[in-house]
Residue, then its C-alpha position, 0 to 999 in steps of 0.5 A: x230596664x234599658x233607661x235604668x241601666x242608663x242610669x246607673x252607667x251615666x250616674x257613674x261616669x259623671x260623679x267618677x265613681x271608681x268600678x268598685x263603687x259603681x258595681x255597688x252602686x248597680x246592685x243597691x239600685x237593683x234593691x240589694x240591701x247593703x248587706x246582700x250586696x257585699x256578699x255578691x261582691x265578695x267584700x266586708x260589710x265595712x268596705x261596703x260601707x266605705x264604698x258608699x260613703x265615698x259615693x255619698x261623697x261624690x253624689x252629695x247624698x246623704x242617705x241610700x233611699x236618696x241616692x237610689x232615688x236620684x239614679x232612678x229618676x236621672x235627675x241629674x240628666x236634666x238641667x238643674x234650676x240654679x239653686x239645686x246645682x253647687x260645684x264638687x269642690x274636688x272635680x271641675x267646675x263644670x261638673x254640676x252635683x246635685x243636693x240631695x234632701 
């Protein structure tokens, strides 16, 4: 479980995921549905939602399953081959983002 934790904080820091999106981001990794998740954080469906969409957008996933799955395996640890590495228009160029499928 200590890599997983790992995971998630170096997942966090690197996409500059606000605490709000990071805490959601921990829970759905730990297998809450999204639904459960805003109960624990106290929050709305809706801002649940907008929570992920934002990490969706920094990541550059589209779907849950992708996101957690690239926690999961840190994929963004290791070095990326070329074509699976764009540059976040938003952040720095060397901040690598990884395409999800």
């Amino acid at each position: 479980t200590g890599d997983r934790t790992r995971h998630v904080e170096e997942a966090a820091q690197l996409f500059g995921l606000t605490m709000a999106e990071h805490r959601l981001l921990r829970l759905l990794f730990d297998g809450m549905s999204l639904a459960r998740a805003a109960t624990s954080l106290g929050v709305a469906r809706t801002t649940a939602r907008t929570h992920l969409q934002r990490i969706f957008d920094k990541v550059g996933c589209r779907r849950q399953s992708d996101l957690v799955r690239l926690v999961a395996l840190g994929a963004f640890l290791d070095p990326l081959p070329k074509r699976a590495v764009e540059h976040h228009p938003s952040r720095a160029p060397s901040a690598p983002l990884l395409l999800c499928a």
